[in-house]
Jmol script that loads the backbone (N, CA, C; Angstrom):
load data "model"
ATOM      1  N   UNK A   1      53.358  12.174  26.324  1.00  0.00           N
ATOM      2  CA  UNK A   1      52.491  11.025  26.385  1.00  0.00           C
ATOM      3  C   UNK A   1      51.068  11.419  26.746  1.00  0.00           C
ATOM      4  N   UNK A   2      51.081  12.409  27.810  1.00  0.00           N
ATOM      5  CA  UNK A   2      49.632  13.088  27.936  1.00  0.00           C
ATOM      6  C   UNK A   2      48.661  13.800  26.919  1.00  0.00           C
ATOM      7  N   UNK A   3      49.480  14.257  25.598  1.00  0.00           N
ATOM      8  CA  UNK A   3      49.105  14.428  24.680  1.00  0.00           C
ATOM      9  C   UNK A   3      48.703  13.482  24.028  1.00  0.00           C
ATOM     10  N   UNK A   4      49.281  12.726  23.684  1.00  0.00           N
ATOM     11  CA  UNK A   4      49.006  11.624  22.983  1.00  0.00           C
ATOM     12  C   UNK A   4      47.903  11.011  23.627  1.00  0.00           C
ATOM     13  N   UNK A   5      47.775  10.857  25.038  1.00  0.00           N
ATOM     14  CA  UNK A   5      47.117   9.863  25.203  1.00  0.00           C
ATOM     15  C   UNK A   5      45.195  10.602  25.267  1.00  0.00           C
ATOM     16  N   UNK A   6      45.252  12.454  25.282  1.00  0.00           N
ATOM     17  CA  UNK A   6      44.033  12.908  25.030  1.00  0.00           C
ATOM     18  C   UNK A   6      43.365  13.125  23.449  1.00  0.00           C
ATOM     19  N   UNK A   7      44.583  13.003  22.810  1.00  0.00           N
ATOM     20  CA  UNK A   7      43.982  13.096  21.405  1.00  0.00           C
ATOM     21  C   UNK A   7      43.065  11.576  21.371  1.00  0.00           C
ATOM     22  N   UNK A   8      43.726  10.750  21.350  1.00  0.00           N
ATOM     23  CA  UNK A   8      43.083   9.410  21.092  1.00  0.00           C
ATOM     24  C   UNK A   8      42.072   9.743  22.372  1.00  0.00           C
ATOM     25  N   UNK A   9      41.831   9.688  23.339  1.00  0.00           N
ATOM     26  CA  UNK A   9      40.504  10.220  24.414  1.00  0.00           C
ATOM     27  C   UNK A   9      39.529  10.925  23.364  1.00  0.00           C
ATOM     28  N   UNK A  10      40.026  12.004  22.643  1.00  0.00           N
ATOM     29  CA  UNK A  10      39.269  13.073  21.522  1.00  0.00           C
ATOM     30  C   UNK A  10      38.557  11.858  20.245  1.00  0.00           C
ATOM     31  N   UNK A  11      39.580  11.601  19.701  1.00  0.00           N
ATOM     32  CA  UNK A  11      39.103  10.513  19.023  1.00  0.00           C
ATOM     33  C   UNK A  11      38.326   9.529  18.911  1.00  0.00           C
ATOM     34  N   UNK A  12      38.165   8.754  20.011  1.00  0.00           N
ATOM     35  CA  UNK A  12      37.503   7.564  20.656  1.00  0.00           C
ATOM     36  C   UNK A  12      36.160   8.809  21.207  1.00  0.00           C
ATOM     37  N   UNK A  13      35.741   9.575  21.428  1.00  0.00           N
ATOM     38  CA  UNK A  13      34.616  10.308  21.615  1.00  0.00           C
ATOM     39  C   UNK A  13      33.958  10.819  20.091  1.00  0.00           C
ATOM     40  N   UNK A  14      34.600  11.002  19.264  1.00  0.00           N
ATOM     41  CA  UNK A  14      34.533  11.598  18.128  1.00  0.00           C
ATOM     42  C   UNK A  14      33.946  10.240  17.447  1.00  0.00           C
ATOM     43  N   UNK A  15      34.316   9.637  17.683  1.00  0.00           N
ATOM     44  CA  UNK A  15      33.762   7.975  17.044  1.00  0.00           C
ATOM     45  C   UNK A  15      32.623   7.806  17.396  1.00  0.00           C
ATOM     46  N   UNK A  16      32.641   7.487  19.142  1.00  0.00           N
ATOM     47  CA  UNK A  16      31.024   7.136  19.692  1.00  0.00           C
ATOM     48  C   UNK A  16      29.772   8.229  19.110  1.00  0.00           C
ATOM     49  N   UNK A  17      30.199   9.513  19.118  1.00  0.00           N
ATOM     50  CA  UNK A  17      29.116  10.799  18.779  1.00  0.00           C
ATOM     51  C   UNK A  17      28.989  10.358  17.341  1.00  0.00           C
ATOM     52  N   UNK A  18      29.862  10.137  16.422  1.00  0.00           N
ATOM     53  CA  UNK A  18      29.560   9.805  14.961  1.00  0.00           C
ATOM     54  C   UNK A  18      28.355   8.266  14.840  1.00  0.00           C
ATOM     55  N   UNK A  19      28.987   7.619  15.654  1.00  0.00           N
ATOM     56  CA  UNK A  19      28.235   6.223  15.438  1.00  0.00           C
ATOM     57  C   UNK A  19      26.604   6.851  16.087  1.00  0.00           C
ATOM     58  N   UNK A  20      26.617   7.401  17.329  1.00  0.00           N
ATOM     59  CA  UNK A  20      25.417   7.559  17.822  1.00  0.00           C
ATOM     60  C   UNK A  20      24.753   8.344  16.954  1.00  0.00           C
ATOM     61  N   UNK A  21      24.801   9.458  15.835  1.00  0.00           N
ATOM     62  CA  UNK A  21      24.385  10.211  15.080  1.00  0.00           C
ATOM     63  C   UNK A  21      23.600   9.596  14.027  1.00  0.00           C
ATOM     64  N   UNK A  22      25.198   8.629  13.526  1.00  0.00           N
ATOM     65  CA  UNK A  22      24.540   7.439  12.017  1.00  0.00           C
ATOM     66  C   UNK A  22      23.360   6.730  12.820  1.00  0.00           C
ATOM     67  N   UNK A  23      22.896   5.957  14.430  1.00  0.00           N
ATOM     68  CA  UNK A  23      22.065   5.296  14.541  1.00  0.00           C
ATOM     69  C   UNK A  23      21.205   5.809  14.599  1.00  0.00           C
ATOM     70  N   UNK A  24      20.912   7.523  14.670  1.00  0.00           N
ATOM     71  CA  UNK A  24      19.472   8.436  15.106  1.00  0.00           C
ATOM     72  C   UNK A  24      19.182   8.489  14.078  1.00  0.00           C
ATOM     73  N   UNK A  25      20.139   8.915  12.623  1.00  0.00           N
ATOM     74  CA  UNK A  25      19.844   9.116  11.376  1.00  0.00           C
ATOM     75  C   UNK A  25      19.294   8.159  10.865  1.00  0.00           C
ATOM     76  N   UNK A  26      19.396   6.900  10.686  1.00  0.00           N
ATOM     77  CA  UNK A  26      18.717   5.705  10.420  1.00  0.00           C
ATOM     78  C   UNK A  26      18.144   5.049  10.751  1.00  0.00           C
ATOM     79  N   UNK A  27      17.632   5.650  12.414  1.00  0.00           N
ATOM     80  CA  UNK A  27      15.848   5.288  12.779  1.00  0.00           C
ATOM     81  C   UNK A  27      15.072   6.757  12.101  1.00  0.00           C
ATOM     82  N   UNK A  28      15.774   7.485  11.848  1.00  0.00           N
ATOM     83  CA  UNK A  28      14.761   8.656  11.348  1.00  0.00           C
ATOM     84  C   UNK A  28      14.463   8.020   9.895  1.00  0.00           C
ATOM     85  N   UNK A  29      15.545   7.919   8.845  1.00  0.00           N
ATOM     86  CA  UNK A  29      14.994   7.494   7.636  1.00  0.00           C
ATOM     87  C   UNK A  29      14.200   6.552   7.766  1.00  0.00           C
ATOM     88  N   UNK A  30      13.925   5.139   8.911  1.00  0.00           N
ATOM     89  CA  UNK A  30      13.492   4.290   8.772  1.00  0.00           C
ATOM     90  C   UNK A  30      12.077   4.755   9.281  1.00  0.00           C
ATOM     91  N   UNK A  31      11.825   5.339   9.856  1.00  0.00           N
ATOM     92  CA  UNK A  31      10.441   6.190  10.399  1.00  0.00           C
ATOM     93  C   UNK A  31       9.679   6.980   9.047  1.00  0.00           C
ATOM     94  N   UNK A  32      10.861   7.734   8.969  1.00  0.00           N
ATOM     95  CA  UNK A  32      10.277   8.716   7.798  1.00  0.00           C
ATOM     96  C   UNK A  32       9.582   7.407   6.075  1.00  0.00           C
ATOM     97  N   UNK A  33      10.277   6.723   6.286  1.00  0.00           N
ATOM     98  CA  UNK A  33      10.039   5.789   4.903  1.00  0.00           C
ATOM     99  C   UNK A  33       8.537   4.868   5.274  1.00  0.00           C
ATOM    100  N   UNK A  34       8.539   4.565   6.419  1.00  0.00           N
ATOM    101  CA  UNK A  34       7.662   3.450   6.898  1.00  0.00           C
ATOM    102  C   UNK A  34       6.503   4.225   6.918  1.00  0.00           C
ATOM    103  N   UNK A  35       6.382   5.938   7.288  1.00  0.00           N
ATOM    104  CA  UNK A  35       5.510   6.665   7.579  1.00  0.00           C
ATOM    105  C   UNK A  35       4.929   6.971   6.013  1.00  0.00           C
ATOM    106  N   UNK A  36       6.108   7.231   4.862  1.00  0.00           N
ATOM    107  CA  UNK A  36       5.430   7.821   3.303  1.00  0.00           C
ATOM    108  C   UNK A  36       4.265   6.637   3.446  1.00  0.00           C
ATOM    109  N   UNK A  37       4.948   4.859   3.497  1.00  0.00           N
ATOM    110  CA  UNK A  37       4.274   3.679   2.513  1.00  0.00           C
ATOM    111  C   UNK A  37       3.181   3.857   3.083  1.00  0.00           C
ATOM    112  N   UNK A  38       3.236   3.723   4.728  1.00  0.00           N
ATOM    113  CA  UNK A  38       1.886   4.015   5.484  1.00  0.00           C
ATOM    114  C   UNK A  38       0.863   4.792   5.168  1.00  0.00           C
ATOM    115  N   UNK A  39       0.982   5.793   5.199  1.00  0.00           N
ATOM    116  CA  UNK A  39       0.026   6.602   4.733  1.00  0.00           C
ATOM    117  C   UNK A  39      -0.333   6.775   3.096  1.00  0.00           C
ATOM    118  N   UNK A  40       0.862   6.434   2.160  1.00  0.00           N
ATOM    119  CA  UNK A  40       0.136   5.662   0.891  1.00  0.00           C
ATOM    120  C   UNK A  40      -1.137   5.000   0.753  1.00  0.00           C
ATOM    121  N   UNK A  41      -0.634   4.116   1.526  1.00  0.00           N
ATOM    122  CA  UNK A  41      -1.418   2.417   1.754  1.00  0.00           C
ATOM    123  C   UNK A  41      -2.657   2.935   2.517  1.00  0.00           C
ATOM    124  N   UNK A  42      -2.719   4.245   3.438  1.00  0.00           N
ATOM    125  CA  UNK A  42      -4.560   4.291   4.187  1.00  0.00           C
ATOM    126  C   UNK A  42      -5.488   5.305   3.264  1.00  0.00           C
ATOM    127  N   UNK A  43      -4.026   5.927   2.312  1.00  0.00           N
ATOM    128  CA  UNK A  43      -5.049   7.185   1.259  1.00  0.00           C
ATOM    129  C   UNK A  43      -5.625   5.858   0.227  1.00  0.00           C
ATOM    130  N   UNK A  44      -5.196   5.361  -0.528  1.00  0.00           N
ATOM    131  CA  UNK A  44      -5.576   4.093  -1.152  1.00  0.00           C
ATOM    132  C   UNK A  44      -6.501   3.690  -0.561  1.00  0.00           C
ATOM    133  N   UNK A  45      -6.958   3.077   0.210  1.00  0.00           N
ATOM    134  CA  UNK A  45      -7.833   1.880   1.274  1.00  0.00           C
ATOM    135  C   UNK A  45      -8.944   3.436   1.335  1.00  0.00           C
ATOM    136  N   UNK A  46      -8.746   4.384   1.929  1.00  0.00           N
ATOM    137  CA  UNK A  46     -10.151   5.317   1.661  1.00  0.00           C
ATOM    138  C   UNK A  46     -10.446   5.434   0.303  1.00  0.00           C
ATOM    139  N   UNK A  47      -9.658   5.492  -0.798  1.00  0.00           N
ATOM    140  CA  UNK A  47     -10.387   5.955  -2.229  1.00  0.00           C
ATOM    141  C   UNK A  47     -10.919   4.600  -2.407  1.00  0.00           C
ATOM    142  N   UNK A  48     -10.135   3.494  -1.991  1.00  0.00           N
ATOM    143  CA  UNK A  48     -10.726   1.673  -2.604  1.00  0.00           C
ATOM    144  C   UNK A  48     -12.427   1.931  -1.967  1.00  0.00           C
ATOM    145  N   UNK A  49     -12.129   2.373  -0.269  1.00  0.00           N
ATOM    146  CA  UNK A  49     -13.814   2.135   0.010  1.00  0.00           C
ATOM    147  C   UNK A  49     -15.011   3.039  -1.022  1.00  0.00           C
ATOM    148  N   UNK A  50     -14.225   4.374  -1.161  1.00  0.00           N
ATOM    149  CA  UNK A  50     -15.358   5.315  -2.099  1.00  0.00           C
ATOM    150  C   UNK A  50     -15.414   4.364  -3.337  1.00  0.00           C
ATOM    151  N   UNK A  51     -14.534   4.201  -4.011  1.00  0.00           N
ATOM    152  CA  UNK A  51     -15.156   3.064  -5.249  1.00  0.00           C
ATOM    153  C   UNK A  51     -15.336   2.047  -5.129  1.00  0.00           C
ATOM    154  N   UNK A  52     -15.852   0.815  -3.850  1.00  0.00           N
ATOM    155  CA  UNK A  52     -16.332   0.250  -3.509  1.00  0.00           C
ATOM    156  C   UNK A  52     -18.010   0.612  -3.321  1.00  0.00           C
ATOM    157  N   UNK A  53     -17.908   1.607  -2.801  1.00  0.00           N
ATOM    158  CA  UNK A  53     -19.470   2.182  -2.402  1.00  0.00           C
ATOM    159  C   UNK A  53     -20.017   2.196  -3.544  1.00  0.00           C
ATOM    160  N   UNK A  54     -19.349   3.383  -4.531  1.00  0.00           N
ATOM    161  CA  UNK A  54     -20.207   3.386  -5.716  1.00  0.00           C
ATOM    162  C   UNK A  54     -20.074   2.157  -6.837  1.00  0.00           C
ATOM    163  N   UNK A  55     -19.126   1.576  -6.751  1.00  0.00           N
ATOM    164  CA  UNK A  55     -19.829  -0.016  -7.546  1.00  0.00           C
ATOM    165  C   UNK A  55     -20.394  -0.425  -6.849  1.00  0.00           C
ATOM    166  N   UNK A  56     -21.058  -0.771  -5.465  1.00  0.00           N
ATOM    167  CA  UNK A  56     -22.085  -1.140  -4.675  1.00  0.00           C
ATOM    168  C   UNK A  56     -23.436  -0.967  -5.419  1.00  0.00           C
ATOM    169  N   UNK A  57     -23.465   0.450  -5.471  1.00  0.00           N
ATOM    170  CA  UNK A  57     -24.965   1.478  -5.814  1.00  0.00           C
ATOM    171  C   UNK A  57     -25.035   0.630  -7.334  1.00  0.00           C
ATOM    172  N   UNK A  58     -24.133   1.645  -8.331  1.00  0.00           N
ATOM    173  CA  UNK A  58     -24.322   0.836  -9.559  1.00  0.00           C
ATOM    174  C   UNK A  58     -24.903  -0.535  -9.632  1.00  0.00           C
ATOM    175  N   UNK A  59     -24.193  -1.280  -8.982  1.00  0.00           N
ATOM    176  CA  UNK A  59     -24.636  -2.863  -9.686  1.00  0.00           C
ATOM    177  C   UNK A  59     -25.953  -2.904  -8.707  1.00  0.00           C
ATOM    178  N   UNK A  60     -26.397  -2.605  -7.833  1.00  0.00           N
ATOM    179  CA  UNK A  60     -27.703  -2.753  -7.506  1.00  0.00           C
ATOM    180  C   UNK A  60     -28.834  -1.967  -8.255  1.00  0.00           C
ATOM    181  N   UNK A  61     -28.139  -0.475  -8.917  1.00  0.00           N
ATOM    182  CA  UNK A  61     -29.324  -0.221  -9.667  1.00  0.00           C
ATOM    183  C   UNK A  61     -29.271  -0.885 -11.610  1.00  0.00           C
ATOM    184  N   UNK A  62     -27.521  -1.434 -11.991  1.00  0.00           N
ATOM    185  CA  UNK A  62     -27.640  -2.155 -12.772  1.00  0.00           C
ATOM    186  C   UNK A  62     -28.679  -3.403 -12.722  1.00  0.00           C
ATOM    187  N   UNK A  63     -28.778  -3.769 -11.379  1.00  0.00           N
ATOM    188  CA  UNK A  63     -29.506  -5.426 -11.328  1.00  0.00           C
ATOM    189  C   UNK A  63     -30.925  -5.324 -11.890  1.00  0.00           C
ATOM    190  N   UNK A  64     -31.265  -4.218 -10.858  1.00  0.00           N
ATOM    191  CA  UNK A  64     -32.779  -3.340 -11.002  1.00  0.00           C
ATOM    192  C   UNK A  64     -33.137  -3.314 -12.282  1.00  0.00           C
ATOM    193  N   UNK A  65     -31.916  -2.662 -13.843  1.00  0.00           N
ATOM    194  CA  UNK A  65     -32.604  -1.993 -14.361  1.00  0.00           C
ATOM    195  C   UNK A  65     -32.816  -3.712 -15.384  1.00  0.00           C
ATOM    196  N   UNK A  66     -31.433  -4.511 -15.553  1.00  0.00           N
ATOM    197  CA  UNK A  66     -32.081  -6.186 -15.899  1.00  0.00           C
ATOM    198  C   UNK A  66     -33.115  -6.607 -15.411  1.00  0.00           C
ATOM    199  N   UNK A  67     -33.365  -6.538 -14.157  1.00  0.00           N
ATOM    200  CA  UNK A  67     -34.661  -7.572 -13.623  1.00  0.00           C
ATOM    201  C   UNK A  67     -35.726  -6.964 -14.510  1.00  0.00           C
ATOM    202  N   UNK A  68     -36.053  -5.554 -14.270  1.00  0.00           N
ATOM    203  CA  UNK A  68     -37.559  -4.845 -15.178  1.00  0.00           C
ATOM    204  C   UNK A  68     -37.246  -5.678 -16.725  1.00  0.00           C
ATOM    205  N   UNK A  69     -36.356  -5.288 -17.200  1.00  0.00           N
ATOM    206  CA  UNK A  69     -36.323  -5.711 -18.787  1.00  0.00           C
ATOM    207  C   UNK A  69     -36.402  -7.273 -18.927  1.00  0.00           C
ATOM    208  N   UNK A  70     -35.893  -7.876 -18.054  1.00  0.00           N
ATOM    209  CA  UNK A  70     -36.205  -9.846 -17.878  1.00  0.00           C
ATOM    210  C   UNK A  70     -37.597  -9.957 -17.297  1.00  0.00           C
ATOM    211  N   UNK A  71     -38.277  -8.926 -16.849  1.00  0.00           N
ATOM    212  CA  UNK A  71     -39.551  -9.021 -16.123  1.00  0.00           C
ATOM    213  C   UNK A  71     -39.586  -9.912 -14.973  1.00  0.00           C
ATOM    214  N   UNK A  72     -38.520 -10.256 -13.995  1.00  0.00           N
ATOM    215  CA  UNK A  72     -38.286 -10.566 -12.954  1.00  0.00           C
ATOM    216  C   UNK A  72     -36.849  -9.810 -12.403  1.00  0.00           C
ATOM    217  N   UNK A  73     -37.000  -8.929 -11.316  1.00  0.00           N
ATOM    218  CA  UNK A  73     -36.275  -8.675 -10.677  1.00  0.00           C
ATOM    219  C   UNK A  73     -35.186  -9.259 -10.119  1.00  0.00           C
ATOM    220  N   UNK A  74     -35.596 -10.527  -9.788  1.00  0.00           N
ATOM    221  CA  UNK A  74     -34.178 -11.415  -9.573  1.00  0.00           C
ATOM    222  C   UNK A  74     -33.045 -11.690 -10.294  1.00  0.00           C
ATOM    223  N   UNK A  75     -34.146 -12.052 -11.620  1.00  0.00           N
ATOM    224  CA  UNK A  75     -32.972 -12.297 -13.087  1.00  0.00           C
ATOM    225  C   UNK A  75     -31.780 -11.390 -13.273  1.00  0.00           C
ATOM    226  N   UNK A  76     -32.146 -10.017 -12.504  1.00  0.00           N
ATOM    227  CA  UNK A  76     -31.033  -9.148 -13.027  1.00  0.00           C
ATOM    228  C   UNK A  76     -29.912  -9.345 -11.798  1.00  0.00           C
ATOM    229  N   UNK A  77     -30.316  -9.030 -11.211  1.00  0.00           N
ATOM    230  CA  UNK A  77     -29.133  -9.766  -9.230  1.00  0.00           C
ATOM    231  C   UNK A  77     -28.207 -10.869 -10.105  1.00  0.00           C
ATOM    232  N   UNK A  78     -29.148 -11.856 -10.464  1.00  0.00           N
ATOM    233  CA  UNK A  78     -28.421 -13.267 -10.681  1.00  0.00           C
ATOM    234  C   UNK A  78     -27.806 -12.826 -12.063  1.00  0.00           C
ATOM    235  N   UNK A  79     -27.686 -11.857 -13.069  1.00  0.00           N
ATOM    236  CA  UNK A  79     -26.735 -11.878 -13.964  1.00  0.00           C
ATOM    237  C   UNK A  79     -25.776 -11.313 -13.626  1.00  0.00           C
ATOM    238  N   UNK A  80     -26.039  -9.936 -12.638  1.00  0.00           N
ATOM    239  CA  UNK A  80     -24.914  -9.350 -11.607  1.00  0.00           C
ATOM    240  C   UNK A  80     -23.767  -9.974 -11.483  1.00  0.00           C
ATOM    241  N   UNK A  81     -24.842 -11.003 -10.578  1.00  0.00           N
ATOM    242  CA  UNK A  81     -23.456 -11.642 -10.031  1.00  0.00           C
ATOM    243  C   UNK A  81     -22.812 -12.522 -10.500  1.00  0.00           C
ATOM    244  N   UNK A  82     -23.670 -13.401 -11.524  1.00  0.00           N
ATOM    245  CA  UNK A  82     -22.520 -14.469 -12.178  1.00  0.00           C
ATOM    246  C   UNK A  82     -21.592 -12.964 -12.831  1.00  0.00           C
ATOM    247  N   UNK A  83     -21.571 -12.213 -13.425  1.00  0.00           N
ATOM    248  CA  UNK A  83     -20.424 -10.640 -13.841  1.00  0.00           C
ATOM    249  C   UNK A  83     -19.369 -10.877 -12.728  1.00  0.00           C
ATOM    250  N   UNK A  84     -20.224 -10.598 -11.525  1.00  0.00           N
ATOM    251  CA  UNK A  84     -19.133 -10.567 -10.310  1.00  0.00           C
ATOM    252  C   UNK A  84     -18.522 -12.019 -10.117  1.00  0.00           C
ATOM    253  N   UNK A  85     -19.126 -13.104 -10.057  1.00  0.00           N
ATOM    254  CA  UNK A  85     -18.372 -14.289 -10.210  1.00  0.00           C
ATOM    255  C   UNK A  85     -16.822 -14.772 -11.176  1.00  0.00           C
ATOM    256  N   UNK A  86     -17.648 -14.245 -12.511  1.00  0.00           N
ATOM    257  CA  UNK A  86     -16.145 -14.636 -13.394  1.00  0.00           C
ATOM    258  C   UNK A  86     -15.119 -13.672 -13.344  1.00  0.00           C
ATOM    259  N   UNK A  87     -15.345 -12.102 -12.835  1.00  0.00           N
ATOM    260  CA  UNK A  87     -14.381 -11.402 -12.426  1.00  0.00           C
ATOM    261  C   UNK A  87     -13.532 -11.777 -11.690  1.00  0.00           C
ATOM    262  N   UNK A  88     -14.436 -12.383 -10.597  1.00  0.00           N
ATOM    263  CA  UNK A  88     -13.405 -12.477  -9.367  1.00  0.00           C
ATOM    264  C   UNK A  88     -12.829 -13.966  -9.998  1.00  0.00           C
ATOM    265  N   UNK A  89     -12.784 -15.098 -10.604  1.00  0.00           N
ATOM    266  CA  UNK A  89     -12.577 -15.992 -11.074  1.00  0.00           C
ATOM    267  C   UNK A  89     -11.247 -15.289 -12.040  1.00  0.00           C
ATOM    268  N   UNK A  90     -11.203 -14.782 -12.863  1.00  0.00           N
ATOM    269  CA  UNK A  90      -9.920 -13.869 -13.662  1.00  0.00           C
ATOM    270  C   UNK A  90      -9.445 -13.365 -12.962  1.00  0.00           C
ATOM    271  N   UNK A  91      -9.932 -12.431 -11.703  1.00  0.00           N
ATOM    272  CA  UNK A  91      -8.533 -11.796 -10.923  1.00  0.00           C
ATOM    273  C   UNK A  91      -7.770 -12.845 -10.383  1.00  0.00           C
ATOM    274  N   UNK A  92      -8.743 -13.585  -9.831  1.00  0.00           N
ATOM    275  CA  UNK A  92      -7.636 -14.940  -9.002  1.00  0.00           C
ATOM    276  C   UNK A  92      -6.706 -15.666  -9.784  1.00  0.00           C
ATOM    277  N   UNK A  93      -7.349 -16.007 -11.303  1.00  0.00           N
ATOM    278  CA  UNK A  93      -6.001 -16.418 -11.681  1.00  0.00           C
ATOM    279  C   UNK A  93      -5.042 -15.372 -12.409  1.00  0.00           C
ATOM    280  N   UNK A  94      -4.985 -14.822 -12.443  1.00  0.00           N
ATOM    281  CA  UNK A  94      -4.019 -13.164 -12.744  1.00  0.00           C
ATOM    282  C   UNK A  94      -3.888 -12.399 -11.105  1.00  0.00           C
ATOM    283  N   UNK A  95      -3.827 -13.006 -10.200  1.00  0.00           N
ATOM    284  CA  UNK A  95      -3.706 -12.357  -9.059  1.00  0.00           C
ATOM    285  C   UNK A  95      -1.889 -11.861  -9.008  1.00  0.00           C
ATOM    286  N   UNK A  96      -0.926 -12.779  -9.751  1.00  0.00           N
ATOM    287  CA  UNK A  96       0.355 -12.049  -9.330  1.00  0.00           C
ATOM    288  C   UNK A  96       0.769 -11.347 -10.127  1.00  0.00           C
ATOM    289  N   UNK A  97       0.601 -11.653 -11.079  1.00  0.00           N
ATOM    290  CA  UNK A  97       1.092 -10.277 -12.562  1.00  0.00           C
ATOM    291  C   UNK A  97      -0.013  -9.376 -12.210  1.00  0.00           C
ATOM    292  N   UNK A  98      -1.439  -8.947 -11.904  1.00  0.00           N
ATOM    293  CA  UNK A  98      -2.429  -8.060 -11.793  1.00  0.00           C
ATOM    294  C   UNK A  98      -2.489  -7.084 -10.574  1.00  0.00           C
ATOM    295  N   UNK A  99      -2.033  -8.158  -9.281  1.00  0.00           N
ATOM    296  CA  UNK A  99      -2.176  -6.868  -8.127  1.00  0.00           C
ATOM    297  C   UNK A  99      -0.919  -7.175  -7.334  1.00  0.00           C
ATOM    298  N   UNK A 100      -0.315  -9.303  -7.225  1.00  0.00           N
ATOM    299  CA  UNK A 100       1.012  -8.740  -5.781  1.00  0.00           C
ATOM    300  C   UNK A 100       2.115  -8.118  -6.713  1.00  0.00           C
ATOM    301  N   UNK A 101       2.504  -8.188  -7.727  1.00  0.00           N
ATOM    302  CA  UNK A 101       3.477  -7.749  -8.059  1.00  0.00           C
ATOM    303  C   UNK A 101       3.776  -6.276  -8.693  1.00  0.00           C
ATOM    304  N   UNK A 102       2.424  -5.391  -9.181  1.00  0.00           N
ATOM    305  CA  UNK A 102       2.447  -4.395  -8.773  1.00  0.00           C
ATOM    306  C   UNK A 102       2.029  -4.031  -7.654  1.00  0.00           C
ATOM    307  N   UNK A 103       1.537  -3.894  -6.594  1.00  0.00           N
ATOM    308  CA  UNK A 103       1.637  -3.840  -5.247  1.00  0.00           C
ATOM    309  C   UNK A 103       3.137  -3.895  -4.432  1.00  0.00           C
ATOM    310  N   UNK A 104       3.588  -5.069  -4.823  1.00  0.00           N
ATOM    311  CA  UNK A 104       5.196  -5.310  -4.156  1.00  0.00           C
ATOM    312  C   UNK A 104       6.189  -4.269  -4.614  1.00  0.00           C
ATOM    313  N   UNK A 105       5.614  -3.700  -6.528  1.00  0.00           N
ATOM    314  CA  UNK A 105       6.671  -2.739  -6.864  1.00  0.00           C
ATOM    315  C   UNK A 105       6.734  -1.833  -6.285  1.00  0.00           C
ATOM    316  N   UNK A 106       5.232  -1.538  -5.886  1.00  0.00           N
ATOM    317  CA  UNK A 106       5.117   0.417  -5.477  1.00  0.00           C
ATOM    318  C   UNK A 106       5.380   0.246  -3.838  1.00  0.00           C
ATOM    319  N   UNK A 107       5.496  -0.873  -3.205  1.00  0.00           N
ATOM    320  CA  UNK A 107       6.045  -0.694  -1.794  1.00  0.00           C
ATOM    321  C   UNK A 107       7.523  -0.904  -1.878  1.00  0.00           C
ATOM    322  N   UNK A 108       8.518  -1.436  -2.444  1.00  0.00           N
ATOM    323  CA  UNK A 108       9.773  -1.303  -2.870  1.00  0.00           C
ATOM    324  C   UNK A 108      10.308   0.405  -3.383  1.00  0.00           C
ATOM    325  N   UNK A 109       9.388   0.141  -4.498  1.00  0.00           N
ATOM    326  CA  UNK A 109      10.045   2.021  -5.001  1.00  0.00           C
ATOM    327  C   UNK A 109       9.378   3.230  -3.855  1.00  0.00           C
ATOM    328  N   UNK A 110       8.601   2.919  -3.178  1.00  0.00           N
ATOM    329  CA  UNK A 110       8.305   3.799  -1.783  1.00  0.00           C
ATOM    330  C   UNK A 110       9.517   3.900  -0.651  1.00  0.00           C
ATOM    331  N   UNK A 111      10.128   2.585  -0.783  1.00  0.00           N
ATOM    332  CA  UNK A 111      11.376   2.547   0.289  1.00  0.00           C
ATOM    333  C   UNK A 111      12.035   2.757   0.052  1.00  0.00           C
ATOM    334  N   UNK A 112      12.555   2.800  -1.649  1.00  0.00           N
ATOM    335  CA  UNK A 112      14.006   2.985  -1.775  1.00  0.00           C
ATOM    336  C   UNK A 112      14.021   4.501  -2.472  1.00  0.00           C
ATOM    337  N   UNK A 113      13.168   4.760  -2.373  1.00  0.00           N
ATOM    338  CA  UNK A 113      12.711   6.482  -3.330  1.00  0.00           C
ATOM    339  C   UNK A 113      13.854   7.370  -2.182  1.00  0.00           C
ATOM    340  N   UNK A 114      14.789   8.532  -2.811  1.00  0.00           N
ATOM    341  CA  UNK A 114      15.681   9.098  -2.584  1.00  0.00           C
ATOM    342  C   UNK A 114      14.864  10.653  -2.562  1.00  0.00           C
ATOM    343  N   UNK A 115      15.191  10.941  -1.269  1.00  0.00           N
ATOM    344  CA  UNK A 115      14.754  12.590  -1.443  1.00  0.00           C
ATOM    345  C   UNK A 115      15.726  13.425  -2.074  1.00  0.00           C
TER     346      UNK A 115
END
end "model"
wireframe off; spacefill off
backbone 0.3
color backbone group
């Protein structure tokens, strides 16, 4: 009976160490996965600001080079931006087929991506 009753002792330890293993293993994958999207998502957001900057420059020296040719400097700003107006007017209505739903894909296939 003393046998018996240390195997199952063996067993019932052999369980807890397995379960405690599967829960370290699956805060690690959950770390390791949260850490790829993360740092996806801040390399993105630095290249968005560099091509933010330089469409900045551009359309101010685009505005520049309209205003000389309209012979008012303003004229060219104000064609700028109505450009920038109806853009942003088309992204908004194409906002879920154009950016959440690719956006939502590439944070899905980031989580479920298999090493």
């Amino acid at each position: 009976m003393s046998n018996n009753a240390t195997s199952i002792e063996v067993l019932f330890e052999k369980i807890q160490d397995y379960t405690k293993t599967t829960i370290e293993l699956t805060k690690l994958n959950a770390i390791a996965k949260s850490t790829d999207v993360l740092s996806s998502f801040m390399t993105r957001i630095v290249v968005s600001i560099a091509v933010a900057m330089f469409i900045l420059l551009l359309s101010f020296g685009i505005s520049f080079m309209i205003g000389e040719m309209m012979g008012n400097i303003y004229w060219g700003f104000f064609i700028v931006a109505a450009f920038y107006l109806l853009l942003a007017i088309i992204l908004y209505l194409f906002r879920g087929e154009w950016i959440k739903k690719p956006i939502s894909d590439k944070i899905i296939a980031k989580l479920l991506k298999h090493k």
